[in-house]
ROLO-587917 format. One line per field, with one value per residue: residue in three letters; residue number from 1; y, z, x of N, C-alpha, C in turn; chain. Coordinates in pm, whole numbers, always signed. Last residue first. Layout:
N
resn	c(Ala:...)
resi	c(NUM:...)
n_Y	c(Y:...)
n_Z	c(Z:...)
n_X	c(X:...)
ca_Y	c(Y:...)
ca_Z	c(Z:...)
ca_X	c(X:...)
c_Y	c(Y:...)
c_Z	c(Z:...)
c_X	c(X:...)
chain	c(A:...)
end
This chain:
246
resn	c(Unk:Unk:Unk:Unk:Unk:Unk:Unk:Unk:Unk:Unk:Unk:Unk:Unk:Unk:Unk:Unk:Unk:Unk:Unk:Unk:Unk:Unk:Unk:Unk:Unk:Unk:Unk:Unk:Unk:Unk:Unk:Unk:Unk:Unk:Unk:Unk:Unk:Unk:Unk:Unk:Unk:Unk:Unk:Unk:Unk:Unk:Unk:Unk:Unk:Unk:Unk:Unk:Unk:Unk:Unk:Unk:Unk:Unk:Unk:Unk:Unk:Unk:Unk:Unk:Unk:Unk:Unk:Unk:Unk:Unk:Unk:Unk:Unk:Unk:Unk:Unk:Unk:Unk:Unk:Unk:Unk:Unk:Unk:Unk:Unk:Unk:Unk:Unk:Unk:Unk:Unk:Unk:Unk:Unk:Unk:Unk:Unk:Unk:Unk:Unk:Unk:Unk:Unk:Unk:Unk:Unk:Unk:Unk:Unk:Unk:Unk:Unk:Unk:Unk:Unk:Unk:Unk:Unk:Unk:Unk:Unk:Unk:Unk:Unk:Unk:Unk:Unk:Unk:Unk:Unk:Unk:Unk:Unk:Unk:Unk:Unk:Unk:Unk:Unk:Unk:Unk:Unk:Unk:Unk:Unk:Unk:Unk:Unk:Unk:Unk:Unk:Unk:Unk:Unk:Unk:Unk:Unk:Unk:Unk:Unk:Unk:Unk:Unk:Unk:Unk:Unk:Unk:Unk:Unk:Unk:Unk:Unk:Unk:Unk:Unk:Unk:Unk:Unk:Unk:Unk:Unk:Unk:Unk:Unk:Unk:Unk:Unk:Unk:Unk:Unk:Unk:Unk:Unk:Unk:Unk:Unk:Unk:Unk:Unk:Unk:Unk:Unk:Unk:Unk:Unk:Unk:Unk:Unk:Unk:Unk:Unk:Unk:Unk:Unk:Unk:Unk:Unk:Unk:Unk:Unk:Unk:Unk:Unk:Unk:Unk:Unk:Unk:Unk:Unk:Unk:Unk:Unk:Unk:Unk:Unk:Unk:Unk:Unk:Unk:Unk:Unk:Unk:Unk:Unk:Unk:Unk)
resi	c(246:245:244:243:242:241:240:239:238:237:236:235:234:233:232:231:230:229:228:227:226:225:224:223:222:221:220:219:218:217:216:215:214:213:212:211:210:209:208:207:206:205:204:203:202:201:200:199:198:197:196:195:194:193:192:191:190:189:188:187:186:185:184:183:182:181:180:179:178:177:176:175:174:173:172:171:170:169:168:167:166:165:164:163:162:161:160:159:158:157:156:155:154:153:152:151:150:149:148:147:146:145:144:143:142:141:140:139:138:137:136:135:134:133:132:131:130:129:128:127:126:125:124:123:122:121:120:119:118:117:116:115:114:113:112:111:110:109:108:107:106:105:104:103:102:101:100:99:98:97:96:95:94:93:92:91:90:89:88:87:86:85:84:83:82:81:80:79:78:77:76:75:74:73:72:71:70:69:68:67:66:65:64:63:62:61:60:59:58:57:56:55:54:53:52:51:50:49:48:47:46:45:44:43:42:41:40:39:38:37:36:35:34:33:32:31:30:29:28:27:26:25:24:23:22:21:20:19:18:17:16:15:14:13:12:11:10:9:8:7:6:5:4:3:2:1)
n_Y	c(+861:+765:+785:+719:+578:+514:+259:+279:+332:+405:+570:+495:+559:+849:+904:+821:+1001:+1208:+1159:+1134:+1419:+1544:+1411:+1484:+1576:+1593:+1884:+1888:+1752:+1859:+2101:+2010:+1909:+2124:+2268:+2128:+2160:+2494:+2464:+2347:+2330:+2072:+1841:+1619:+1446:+1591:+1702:+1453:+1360:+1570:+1534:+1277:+1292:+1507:+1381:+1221:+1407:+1469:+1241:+1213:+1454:+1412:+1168:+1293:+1491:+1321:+1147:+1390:+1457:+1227:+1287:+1507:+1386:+1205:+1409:+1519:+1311:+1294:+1474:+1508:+1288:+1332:+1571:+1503:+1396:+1545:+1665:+1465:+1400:+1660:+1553:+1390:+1453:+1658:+1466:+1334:+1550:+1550:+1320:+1186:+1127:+1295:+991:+755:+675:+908:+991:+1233:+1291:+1570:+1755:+2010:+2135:+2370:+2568:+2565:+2355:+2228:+2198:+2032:+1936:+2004:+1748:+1658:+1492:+1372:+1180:+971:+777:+604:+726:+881:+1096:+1175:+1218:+1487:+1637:+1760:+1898:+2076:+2207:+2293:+2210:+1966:+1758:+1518:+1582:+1678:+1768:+1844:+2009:+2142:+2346:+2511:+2559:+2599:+2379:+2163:+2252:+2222:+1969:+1840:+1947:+2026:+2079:+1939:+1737:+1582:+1588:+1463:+1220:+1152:+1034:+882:+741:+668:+537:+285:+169:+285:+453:+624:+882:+1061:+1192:+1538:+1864:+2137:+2396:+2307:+2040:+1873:+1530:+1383:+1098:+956:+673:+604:+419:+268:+211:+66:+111:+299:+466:+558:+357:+265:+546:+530:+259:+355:+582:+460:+289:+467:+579:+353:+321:+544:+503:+234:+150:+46:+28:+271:+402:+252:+395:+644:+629:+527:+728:+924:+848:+775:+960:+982:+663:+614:+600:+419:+181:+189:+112:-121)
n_Z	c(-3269:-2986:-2923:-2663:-2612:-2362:-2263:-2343:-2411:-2318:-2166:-1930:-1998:-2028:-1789:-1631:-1755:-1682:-1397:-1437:-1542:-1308:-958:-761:-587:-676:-737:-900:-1114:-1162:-1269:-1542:-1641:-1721:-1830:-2087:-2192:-2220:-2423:-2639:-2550:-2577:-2575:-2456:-2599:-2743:-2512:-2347:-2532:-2596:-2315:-2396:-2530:-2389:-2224:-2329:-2436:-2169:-2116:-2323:-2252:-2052:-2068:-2263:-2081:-1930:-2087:-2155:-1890:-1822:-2074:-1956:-1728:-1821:-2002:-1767:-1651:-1844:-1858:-1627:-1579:-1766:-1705:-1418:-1314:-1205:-990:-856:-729:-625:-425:-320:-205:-35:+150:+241:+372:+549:+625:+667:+911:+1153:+1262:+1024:+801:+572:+236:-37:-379:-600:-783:-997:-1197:-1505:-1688:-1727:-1843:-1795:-1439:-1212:-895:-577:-287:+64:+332:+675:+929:+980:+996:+1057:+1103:+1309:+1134:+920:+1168:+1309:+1034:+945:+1102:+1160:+1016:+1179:+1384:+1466:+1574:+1448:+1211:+1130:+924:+642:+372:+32:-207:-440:-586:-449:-511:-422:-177:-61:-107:+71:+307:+376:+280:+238:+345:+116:+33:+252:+227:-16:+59:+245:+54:-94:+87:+64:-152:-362:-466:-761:-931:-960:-732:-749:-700:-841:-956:-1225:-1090:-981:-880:-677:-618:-379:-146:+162:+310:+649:+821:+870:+642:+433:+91:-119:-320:-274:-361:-640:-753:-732:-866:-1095:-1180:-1190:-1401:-1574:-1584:-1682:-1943:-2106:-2144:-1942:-2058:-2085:-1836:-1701:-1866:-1806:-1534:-1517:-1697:-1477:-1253:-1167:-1010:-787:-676:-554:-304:-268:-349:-103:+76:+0)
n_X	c(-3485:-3752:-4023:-4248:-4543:-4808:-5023:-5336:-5593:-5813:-5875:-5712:-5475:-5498:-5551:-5306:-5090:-5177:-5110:-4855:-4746:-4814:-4801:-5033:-5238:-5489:-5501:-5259:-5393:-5624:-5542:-5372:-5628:-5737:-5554:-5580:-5849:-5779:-5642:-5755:-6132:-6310:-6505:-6457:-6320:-6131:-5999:-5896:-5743:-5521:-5406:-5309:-5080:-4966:-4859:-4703:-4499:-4408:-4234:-4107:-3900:-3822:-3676:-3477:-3350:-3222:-3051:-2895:-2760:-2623:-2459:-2323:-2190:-2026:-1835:-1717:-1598:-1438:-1310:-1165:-1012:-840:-718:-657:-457:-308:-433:-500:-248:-197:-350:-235:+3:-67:-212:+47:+162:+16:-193:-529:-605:-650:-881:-955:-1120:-1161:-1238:-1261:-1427:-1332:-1585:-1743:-1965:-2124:-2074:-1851:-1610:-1416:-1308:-1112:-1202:-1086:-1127:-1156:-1106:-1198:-1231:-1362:-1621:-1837:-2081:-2119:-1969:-2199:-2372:-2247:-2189:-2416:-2485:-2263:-2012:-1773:-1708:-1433:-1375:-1429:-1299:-992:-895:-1042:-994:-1044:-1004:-1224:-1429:-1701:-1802:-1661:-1597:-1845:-1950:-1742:-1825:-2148:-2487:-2765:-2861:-2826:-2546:-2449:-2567:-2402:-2113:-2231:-2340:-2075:-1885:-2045:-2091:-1775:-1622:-1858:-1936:-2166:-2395:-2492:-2665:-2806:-2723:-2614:-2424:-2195:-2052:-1816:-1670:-1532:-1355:-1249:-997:-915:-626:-371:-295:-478:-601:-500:-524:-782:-933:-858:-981:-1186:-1225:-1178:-1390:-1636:-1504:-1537:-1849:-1934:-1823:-1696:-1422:-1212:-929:-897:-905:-688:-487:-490:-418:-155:-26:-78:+49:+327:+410:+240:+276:+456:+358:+169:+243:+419:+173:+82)
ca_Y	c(+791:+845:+685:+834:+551:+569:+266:+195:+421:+260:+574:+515:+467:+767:+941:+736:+831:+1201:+1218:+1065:+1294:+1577:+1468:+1393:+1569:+1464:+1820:+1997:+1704:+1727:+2098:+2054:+1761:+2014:+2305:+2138:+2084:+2438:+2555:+2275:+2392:+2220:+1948:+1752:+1381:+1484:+1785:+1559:+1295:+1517:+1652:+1295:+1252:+1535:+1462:+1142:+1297:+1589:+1280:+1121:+1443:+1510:+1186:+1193:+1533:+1437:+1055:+1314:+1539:+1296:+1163:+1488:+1512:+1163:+1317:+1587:+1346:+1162:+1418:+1614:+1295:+1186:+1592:+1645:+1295:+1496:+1774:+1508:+1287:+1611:+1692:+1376:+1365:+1695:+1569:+1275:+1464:+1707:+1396:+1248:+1037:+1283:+1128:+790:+596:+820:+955:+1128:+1372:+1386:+1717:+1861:+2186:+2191:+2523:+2622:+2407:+2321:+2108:+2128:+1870:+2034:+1852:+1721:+1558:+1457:+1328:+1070:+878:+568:+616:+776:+1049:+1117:+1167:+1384:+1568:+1605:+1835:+1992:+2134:+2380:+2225:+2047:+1870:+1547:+1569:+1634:+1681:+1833:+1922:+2116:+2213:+2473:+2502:+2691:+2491:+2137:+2189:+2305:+2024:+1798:+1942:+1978:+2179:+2089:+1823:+1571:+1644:+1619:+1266:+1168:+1208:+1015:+762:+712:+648:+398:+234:+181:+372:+584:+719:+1017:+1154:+1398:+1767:+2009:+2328:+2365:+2075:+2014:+1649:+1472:+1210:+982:+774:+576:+519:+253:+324:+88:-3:+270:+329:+654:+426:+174:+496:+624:+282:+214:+586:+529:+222:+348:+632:+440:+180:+524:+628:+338:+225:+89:-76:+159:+420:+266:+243:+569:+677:+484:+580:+950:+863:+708:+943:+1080:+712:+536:+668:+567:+201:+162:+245:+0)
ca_Z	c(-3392:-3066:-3048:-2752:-2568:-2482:-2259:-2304:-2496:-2322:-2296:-1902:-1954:-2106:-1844:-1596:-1807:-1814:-1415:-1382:-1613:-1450:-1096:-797:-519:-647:-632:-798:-1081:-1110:-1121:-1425:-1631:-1629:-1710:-2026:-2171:-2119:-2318:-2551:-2598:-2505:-2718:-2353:-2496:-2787:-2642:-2311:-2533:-2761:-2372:-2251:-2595:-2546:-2172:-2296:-2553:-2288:-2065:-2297:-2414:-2014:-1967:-2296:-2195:-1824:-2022:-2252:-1949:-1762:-2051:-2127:-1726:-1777:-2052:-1858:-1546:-1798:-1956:-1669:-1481:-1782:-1821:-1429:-1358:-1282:-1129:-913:-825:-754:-505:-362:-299:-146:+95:+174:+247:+509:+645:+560:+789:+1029:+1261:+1110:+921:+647:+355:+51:-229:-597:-648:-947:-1116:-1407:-1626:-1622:-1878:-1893:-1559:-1283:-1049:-655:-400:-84:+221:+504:+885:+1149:+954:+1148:+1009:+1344:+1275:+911:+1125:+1347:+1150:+828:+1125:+1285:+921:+1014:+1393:+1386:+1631:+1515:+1192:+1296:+950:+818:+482:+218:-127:-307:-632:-463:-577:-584:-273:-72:-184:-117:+269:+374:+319:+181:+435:+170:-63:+244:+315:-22:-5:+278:+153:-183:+2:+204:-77:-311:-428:-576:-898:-1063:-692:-800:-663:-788:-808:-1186:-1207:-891:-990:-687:-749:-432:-264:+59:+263:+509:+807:+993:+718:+494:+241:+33:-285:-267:-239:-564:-722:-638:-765:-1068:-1133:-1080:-1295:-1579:-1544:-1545:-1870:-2079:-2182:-1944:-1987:-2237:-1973:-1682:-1900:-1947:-1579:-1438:-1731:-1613:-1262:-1298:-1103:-849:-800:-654:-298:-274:-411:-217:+91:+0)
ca_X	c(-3404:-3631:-3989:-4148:-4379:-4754:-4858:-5221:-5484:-5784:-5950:-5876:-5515:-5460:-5622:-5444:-5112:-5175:-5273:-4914:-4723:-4858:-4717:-4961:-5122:-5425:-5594:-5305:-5279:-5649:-5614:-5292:-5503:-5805:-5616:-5436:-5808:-5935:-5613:-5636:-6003:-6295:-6489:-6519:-6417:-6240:-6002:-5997:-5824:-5621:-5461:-5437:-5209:-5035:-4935:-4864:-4576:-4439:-4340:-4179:-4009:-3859:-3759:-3548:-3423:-3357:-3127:-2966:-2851:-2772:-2534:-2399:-2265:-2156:-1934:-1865:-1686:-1544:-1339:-1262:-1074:-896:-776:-726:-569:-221:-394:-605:-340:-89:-349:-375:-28:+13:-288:-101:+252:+17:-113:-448:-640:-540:-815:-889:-1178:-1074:-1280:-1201:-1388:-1343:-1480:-1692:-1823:-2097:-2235:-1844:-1762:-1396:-1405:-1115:-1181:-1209:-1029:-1220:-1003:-1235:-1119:-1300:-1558:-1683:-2010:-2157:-1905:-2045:-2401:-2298:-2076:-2352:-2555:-2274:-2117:-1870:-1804:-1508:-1361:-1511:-1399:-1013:-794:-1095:-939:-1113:-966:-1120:-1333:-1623:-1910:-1735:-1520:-1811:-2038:-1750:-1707:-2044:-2392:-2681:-2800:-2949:-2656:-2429:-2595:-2560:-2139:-2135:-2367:-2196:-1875:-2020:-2186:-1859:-1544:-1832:-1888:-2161:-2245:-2508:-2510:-2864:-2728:-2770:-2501:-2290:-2084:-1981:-1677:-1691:-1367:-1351:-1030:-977:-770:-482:-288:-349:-613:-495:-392:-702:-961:-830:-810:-1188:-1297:-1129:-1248:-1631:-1510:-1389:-1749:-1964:-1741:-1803:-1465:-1345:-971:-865:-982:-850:-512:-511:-547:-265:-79:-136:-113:+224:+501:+248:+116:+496:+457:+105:+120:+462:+291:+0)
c_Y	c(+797:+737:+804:+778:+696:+614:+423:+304:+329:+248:+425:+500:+381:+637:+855:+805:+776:+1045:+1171:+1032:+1146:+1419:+1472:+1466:+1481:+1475:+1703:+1892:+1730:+1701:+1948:+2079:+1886:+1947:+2184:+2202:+2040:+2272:+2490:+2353:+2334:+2203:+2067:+1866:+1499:+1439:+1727:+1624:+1331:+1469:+1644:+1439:+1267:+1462:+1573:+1220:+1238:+1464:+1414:+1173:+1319:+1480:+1283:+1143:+1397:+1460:+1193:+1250:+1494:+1407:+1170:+1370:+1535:+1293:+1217:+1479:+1419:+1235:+1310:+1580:+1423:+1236:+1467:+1597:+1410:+1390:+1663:+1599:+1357:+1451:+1697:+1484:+1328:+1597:+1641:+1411:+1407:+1606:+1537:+1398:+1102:+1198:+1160:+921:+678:+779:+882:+1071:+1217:+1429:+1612:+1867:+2042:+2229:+2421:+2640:+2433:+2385:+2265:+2096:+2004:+1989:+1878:+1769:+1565:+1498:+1278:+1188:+977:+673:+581:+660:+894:+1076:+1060:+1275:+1488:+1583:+1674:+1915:+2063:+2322:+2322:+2059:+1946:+1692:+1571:+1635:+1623:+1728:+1957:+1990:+2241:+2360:+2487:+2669:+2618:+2336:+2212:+2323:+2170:+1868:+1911:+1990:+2070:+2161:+1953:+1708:+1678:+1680:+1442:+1243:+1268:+1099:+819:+767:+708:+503:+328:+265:+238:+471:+725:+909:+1051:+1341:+1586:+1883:+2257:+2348:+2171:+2034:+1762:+1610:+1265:+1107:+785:+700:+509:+337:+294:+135:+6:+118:+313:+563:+504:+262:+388:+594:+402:+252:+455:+548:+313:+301:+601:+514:+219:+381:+639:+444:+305:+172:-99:+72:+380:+313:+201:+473:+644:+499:+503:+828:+879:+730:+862:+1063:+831:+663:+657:+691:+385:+203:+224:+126)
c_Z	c(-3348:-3206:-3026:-2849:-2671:-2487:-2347:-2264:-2513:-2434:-2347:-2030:-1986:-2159:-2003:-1699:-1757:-1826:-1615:-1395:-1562:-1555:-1200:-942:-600:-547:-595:-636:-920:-1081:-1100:-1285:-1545:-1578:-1646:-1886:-2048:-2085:-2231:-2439:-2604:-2595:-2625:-2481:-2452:-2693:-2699:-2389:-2474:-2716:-2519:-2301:-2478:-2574:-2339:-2231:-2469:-2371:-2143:-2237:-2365:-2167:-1981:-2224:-2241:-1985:-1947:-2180:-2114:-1842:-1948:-2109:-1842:-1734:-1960:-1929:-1659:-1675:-1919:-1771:-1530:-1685:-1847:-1618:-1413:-1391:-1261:-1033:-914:-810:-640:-427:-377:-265:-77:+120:+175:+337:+574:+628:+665:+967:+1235:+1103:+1056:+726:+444:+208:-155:-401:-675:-827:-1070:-1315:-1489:-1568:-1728:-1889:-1654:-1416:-1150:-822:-538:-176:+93:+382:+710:+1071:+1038:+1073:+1001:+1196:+1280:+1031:+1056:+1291:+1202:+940:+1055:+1246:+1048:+997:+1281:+1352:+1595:+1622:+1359:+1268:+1122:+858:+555:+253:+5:-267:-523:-529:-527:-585:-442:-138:-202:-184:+88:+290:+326:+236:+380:+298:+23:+112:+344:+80:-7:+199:+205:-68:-56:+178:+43:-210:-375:-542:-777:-1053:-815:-745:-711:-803:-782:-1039:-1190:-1057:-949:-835:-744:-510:-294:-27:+176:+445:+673:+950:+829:+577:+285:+151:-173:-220:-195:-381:-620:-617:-640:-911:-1044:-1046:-1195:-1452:-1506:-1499:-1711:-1972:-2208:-1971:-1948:-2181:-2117:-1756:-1830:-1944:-1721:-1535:-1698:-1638:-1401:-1286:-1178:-978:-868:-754:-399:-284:-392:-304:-38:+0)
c_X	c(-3254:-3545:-3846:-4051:-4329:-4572:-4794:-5117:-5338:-5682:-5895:-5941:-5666:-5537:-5625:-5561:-5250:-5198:-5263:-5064:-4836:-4856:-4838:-4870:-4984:-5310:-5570:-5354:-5232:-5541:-5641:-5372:-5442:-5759:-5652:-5486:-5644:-5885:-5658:-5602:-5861:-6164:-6474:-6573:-6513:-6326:-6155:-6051:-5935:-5734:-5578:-5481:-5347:-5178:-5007:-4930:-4682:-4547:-4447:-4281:-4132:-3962:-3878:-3676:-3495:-3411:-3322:-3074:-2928:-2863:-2639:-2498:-2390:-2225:-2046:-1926:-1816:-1666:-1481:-1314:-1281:-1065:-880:-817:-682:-379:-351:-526:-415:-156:-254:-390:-101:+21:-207:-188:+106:+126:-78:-364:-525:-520:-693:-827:-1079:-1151:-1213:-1240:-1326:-1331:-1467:-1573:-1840:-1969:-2214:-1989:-1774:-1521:-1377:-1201:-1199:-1129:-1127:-1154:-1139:-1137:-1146:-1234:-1487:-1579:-1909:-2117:-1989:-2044:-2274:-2340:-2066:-2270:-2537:-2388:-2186:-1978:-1907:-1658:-1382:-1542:-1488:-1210:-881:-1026:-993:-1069:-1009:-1088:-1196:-1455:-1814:-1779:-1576:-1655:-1980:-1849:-1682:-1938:-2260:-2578:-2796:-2948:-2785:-2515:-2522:-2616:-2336:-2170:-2343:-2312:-1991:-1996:-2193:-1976:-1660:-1738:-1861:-2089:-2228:-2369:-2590:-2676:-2772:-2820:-2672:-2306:-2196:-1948:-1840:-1636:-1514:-1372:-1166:-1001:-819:-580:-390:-371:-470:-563:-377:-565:-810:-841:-789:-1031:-1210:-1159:-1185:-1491:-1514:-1443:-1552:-1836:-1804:-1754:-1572:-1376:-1154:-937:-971:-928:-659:-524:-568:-425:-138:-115:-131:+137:+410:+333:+159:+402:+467:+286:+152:+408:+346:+86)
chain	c(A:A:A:A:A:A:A:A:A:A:A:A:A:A:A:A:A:A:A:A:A:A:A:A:A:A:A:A:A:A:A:A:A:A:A:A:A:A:A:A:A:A:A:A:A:A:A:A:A:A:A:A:A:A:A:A:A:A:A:A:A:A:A:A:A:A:A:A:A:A:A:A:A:A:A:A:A:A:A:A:A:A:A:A:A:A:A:A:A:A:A:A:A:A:A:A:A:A:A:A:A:A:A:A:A:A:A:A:A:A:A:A:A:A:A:A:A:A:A:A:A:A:A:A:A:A:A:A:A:A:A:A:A:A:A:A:A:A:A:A:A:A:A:A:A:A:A:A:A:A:A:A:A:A:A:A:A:A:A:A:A:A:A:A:A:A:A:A:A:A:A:A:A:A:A:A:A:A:A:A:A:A:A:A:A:A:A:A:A:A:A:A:A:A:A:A:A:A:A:A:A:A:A:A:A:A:A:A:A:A:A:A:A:A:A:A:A:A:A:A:A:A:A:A:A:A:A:A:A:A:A:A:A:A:A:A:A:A:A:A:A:A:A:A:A:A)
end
């Protein structure tokens, strides 16, 4: 493991090429990434756990995870709004909490981290070309000063050195949410059409008058648009309606 982390600043870039010869979808390259990054700042005594948070339109995603603990950490500062990788990602800084429990920036993710055997933070912010999106890879020790003042310099010279592999993959699953919300977003558009055609024909009102009816029943349900569309759907005996992309 010492070997592993004394060795990385001199091969992260072939490190990182060959995880991306090696997986070439870009969630399966991040997932690696993620696993190796964790592997090289685990010590003997302390386990490390990696998480790459992407901040898109202020809504934070954690795009790979060394695994569920990691993904849990970082979730629970999404759910929080506030911590160490969200403030990393959205101000491009580095954040160390070499003493997690003695610190009292964040007391409501603290308590919580803490009860996950988390004792000390390292965040470093991922330099992205597009300045719609921002990113961190963030770190996790099981042990206070988890990361020395040499470990931190190391990890910081991972990230510059993994900067172009690292910014590459991170936008392209950036592109890829944002295909998957637009594809979401037409589907749903397409059965709130046809529920609209079917009020249109059933009521002979307007599409105006029609599109009202489906948004106060949505209102009065308590339920999404899309939802009210499909039981209306449904109801004419319409089925399923799908979005055909080419």
């Amino acid at each position: 493991m010492e070997d592993q982390q004394q060795a990385a600043p001199h091969l992260v870039a072939g490190e990182i090429q060959d995880l991306l010869l090696d997986n070439p979808d870009v969630e399966a390259f991040l997932t690696e990434l993620t696993r190796h990054s964790a592997a090289m700042f685990s010590t003997a005594d302390a386990d490390v756990f990696c998480g790459v948070t992407l901040l898109r339109h202020r809504t934070a995603a954690t795009v790979a995870s060394s695994g569920e603990r990691a993904l849990l950490l970082d979730e629970l500062q999404y759910q929080f709004a506030e911590g160490p990788c969200l403030l990393s990602a959205r101000k491009g800084v580095q954040v160390h909490v070499p003493d997690l429990a003695a610190d009292d920036t964040w007391p409501d993710y603290k308590e919580v981290a803490l009860a996950q055997g988390i004792r000390s933070i390292l965040a470093l912010p991922i330099p992205l070309p597009d300045d719609s999106a921002k990113a961190s890879m963030n770190l996790y020790s099981e042990r206070t000063a988890g990361f020395d003042q040499a470990t931190v310099q190391r990890a910081t010279d991972y990230v510059q050195q993994a900067a172009k592999g690292l910014s590459l993959a991170v936008m392209i699953a950036q592109h890829s949410q944002t295909a998957a919300n637009l594809r979401a977003a037409m589907a749903s558009r397409t059965v709130i059409d046809v529920a609209t055609g079917i009020i249109i024909a059933q009521n002979r009102c307007t599409q105006a008058e029609a599109v009202e009816l489906i948004k106060r029943a949505s209102s009065n349900r308590n339920v999404k648009l899309r939802e009210v569309a499909e039981a209306i759907v449904k109801a004419a005996g319409g089925g399923n309606v799908e979005t055909h992309f080419k």
